[in-house]
PyMOL Python script that loads the backbone (N, CA, C, O; Angstrom):
from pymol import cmd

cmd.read_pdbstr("""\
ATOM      1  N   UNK A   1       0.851  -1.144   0.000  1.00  0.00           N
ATOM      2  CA  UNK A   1       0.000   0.000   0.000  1.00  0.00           C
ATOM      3  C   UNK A   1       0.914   1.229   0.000  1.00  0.00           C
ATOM      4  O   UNK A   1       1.780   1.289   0.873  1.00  0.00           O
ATOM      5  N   UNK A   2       0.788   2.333  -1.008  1.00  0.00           N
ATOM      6  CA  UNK A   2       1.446   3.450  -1.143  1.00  0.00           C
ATOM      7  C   UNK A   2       0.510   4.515  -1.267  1.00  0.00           C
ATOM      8  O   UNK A   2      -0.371   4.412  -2.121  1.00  0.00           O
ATOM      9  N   UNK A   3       0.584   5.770  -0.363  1.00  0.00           N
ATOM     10  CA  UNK A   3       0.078   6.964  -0.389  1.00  0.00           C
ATOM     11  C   UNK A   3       0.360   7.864   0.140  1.00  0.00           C
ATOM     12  O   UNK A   3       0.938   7.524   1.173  1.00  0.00           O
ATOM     13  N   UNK A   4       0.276   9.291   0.025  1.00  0.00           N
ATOM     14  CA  UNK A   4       0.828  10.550   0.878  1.00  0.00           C
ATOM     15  C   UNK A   4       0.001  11.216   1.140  1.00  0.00           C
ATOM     16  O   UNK A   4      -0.772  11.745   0.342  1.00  0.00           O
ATOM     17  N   UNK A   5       0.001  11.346   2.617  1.00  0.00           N
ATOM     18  CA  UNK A   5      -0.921  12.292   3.416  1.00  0.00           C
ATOM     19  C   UNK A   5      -0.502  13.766   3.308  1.00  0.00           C
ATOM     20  O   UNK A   5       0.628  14.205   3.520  1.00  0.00           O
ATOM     21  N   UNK A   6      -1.685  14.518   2.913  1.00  0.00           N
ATOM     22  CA  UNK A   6      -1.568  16.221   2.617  1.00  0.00           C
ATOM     23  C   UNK A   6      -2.466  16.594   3.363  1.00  0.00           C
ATOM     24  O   UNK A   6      -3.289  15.905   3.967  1.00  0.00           O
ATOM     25  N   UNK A   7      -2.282  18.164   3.337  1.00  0.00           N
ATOM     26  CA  UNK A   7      -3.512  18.823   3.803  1.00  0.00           C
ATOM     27  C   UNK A   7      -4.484  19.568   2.400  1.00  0.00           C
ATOM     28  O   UNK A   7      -4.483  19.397   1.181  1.00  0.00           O
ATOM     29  N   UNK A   8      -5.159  20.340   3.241  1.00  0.00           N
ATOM     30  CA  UNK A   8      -6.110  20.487   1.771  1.00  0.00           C
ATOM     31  C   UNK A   8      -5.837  21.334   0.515  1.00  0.00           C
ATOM     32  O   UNK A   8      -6.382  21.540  -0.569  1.00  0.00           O
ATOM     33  N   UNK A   9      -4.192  21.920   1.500  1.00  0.00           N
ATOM     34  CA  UNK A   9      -3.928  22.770  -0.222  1.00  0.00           C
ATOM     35  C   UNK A   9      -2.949  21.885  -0.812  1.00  0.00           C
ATOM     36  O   UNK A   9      -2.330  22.477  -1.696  1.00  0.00           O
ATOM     37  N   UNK A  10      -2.595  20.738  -0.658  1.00  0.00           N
ATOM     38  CA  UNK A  10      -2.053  19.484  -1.157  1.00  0.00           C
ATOM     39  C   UNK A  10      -0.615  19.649  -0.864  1.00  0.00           C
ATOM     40  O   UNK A  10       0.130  19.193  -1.731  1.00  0.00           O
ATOM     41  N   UNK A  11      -0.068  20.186   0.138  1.00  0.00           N
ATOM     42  CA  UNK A  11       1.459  20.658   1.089  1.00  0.00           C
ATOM     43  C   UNK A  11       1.576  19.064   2.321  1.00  0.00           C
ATOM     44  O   UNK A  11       0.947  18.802   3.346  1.00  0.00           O
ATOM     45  N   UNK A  12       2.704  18.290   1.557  1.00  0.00           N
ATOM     46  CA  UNK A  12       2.851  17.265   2.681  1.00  0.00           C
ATOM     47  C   UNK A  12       2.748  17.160   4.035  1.00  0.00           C
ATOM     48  O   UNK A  12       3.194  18.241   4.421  1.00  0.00           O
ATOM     49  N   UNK A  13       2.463  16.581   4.916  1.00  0.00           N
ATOM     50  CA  UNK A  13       1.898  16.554   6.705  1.00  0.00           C
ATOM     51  C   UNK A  13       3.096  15.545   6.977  1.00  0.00           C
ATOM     52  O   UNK A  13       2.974  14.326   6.865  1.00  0.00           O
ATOM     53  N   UNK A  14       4.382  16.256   7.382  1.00  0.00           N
ATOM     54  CA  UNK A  14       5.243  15.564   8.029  1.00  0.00           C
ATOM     55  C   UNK A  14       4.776  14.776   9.028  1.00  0.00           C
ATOM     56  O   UNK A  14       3.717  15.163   9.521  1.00  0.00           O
ATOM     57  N   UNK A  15       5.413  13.443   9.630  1.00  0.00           N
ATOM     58  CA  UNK A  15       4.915  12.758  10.679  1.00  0.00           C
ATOM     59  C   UNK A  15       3.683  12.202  11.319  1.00  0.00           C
ATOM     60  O   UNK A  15       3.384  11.761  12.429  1.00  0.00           O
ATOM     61  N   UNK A  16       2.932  12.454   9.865  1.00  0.00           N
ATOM     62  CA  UNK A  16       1.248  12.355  10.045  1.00  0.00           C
ATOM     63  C   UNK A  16       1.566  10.949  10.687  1.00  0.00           C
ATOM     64  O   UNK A  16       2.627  10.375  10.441  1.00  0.00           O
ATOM     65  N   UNK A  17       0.346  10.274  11.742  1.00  0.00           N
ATOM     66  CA  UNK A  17       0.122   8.730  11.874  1.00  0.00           C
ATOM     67  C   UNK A  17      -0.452   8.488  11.170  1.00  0.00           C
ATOM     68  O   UNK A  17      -1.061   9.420  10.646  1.00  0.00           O
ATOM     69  N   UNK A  18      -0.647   7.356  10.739  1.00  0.00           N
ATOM     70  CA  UNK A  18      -1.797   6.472   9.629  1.00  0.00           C
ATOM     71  C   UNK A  18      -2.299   5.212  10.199  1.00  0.00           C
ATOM     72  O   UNK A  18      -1.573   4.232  10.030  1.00  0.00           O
ATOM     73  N   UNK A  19      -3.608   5.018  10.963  1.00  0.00           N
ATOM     74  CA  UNK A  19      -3.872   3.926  11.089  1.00  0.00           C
ATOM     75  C   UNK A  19      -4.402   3.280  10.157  1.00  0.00           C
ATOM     76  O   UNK A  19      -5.113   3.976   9.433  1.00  0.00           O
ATOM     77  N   UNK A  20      -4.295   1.601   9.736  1.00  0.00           N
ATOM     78  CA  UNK A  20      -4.931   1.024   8.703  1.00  0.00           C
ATOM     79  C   UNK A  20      -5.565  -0.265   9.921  1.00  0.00           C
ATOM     80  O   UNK A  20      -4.821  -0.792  10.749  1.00  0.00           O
ATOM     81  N   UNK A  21      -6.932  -0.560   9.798  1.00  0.00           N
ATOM     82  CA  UNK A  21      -7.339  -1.559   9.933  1.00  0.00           C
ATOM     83  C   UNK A  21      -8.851  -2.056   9.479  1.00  0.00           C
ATOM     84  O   UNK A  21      -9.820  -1.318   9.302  1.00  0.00           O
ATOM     85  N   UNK A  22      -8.819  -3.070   9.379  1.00  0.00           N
ATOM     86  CA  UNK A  22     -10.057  -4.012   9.513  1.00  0.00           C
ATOM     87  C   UNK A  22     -10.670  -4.976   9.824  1.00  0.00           C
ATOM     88  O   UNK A  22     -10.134  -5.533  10.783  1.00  0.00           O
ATOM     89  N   UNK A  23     -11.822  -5.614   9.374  1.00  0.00           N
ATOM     90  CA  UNK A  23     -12.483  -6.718   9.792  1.00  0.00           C
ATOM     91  C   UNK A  23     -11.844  -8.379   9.608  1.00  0.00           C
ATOM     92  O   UNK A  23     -10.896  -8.666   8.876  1.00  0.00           O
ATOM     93  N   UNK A  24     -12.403  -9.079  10.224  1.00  0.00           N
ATOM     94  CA  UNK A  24     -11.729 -10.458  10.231  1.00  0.00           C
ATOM     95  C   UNK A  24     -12.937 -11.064   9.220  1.00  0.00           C
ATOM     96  O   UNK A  24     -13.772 -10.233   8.862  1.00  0.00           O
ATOM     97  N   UNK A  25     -13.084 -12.338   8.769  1.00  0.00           N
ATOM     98  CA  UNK A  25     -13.851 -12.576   7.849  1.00  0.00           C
ATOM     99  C   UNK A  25     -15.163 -13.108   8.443  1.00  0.00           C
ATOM    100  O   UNK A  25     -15.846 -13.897   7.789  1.00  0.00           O
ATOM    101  N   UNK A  26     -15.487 -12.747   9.515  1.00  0.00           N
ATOM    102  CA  UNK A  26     -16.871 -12.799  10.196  1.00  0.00           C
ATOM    103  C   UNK A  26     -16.828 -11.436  10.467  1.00  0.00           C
ATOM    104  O   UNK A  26     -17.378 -11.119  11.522  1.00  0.00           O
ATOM    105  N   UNK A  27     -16.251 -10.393   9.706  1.00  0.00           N
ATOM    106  CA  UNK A  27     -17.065  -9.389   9.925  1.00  0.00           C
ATOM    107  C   UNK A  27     -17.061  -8.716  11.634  1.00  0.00           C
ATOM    108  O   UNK A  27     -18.007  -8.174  12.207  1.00  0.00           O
ATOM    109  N   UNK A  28     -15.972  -8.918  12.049  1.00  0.00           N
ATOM    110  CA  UNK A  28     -15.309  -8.383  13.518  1.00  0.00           C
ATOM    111  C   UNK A  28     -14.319  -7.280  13.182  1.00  0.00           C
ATOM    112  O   UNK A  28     -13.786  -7.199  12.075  1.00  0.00           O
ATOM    113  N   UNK A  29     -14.132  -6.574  14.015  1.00  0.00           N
ATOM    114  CA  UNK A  29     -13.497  -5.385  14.562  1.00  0.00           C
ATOM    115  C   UNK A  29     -12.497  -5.454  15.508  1.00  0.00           C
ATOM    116  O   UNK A  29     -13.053  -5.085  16.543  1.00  0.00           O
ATOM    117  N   UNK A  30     -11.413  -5.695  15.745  1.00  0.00           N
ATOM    118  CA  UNK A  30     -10.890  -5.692  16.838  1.00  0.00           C
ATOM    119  C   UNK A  30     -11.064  -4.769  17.915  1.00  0.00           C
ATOM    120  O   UNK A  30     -11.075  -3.630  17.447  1.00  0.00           O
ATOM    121  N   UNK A  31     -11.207  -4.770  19.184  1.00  0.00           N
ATOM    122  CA  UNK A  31     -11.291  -3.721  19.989  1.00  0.00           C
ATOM    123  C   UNK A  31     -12.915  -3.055  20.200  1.00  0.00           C
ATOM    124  O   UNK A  31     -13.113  -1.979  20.765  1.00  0.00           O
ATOM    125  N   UNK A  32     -13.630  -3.627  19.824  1.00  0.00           N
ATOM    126  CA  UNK A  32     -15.211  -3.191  19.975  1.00  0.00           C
ATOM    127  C   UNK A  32     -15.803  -4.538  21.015  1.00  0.00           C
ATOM    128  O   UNK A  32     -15.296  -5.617  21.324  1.00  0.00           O
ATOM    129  N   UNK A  33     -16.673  -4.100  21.243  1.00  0.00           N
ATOM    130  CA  UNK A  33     -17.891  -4.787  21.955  1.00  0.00           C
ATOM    131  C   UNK A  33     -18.969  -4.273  21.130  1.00  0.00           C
ATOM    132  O   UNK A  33     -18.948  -3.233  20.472  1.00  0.00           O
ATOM    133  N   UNK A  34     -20.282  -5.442  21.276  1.00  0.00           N
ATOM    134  CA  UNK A  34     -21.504  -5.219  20.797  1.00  0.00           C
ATOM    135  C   UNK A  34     -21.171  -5.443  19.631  1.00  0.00           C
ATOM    136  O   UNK A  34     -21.247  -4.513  18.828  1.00  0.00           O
ATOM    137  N   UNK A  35     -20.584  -7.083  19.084  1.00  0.00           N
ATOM    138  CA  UNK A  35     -20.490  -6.594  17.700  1.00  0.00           C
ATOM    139  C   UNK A  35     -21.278  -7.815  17.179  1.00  0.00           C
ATOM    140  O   UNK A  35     -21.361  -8.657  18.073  1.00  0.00           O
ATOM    141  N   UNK A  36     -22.019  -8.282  15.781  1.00  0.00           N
ATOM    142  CA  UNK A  36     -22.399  -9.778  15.405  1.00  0.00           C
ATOM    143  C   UNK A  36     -23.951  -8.941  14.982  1.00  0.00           C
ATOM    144  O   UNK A  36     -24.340  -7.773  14.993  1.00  0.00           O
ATOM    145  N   UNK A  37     -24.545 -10.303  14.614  1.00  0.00           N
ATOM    146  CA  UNK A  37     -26.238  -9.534  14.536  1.00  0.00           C
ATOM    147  C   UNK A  37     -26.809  -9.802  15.750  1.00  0.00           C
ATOM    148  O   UNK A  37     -28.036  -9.707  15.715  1.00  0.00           O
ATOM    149  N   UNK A  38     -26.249 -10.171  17.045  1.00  0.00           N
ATOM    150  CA  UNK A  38     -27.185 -10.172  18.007  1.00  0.00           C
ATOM    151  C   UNK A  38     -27.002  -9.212  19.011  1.00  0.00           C
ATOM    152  O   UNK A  38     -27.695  -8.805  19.943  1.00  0.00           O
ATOM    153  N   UNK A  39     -25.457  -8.857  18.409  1.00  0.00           N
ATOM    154  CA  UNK A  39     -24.752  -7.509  19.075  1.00  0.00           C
ATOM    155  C   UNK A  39     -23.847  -8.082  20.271  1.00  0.00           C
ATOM    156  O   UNK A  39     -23.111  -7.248  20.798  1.00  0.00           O
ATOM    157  N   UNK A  40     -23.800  -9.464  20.799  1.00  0.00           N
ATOM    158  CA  UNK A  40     -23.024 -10.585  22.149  1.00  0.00           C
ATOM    159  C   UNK A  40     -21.763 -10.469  21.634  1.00  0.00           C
ATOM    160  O   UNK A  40     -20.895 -11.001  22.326  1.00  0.00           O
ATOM    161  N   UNK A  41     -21.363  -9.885  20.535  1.00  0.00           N
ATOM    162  CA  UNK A  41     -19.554 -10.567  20.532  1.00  0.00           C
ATOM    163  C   UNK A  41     -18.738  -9.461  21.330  1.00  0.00           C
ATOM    164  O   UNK A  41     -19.254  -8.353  21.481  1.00  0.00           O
ATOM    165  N   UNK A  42     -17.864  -9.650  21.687  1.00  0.00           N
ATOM    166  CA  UNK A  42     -16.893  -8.437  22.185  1.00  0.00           C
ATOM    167  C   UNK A  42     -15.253  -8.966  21.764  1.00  0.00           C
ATOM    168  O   UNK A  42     -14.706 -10.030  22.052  1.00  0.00           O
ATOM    169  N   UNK A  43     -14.762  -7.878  21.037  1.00  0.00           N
ATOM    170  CA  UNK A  43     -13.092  -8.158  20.961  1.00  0.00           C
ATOM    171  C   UNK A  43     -12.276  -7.067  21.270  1.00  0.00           C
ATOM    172  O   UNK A  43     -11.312  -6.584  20.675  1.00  0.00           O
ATOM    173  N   UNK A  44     -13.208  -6.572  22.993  1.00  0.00           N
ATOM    174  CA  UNK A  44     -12.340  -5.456  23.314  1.00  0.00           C
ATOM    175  C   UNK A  44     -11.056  -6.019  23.653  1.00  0.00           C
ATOM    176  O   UNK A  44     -10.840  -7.225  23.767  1.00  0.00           O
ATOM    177  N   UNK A  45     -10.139  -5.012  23.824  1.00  0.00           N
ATOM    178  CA  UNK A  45      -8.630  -5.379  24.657  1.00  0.00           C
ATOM    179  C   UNK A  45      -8.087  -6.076  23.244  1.00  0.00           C
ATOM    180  O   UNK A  45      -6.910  -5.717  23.283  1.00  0.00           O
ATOM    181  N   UNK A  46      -8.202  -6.725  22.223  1.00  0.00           N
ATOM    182  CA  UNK A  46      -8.065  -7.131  20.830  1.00  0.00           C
ATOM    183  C   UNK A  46      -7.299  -6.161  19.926  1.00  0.00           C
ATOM    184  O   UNK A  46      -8.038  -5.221  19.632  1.00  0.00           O
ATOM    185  N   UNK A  47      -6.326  -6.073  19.489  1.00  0.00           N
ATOM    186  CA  UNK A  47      -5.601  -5.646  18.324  1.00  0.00           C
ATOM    187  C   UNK A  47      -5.417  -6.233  16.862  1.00  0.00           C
ATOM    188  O   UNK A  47      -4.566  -5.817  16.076  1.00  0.00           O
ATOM    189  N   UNK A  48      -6.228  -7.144  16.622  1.00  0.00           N
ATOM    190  CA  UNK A  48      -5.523  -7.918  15.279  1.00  0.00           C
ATOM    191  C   UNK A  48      -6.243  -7.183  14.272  1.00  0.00           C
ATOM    192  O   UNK A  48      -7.094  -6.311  14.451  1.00  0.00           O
ATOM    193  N   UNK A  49      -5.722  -7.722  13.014  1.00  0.00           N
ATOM    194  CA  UNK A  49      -5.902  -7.084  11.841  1.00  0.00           C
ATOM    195  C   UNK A  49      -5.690  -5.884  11.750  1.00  0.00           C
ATOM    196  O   UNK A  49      -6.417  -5.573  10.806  1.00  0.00           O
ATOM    197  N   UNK A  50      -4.882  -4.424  12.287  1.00  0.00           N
ATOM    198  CA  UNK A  50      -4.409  -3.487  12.758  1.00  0.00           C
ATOM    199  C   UNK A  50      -3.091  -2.858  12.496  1.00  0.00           C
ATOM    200  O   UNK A  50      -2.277  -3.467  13.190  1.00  0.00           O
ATOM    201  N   UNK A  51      -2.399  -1.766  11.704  1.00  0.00           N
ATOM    202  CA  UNK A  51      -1.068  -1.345  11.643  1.00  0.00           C
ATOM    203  C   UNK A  51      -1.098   0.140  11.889  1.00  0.00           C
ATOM    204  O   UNK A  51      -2.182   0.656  11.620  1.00  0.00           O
ATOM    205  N   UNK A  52      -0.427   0.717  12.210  1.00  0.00           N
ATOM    206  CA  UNK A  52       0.108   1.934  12.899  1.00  0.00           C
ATOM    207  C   UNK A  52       1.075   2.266  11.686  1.00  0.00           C
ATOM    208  O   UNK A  52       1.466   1.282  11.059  1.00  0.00           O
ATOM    209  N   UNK A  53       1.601   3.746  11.188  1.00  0.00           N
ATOM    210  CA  UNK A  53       2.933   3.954  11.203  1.00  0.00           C
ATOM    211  C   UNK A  53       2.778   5.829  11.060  1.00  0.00           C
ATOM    212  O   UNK A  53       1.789   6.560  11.012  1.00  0.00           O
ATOM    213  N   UNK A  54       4.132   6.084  11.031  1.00  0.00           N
ATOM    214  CA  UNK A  54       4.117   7.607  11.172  1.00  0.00           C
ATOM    215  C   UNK A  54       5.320   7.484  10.006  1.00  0.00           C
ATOM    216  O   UNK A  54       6.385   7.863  10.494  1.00  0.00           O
ATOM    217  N   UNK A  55       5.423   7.178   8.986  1.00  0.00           N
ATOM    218  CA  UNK A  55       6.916   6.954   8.295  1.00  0.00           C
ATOM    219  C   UNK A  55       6.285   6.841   6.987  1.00  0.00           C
ATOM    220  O   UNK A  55       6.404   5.893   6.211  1.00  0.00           O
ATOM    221  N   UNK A  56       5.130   8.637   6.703  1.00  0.00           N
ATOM    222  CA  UNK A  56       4.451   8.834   5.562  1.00  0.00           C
ATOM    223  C   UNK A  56       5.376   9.563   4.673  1.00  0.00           C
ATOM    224  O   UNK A  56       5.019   9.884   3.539  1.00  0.00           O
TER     225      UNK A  56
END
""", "prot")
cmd.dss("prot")
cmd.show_as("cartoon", "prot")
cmd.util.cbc("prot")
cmd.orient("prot")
């Protein structure tokens, strides 16, 4: 994945963070509660599927 974070007059944002994450293939969230169609799942305290970086 390649992209550069700007602001809106399109001038680079040194040191911006970028979080990237998503769902697992049931459709989970890491780090939520209330999640499923009955709303019972919880994967608080959960990090997966998840990356961080500041090295935009």
């Amino acid at each position: 994945m390649r992209f550069a974070v700007m602001d809106a007059s399109g001038a680079p944002l040194p040191n911006a963070r970028v979080d990237i994450w998503h769902c697992n293939a049931a459709g989970l969230y890491s780090g939520y509660a209330g999640q499923g169609d009955k709303q019972g799942i919880s994967t608080k305290g959960s990090t997966f599927l998840r990356t961080s970086t500041s090295r935009c």
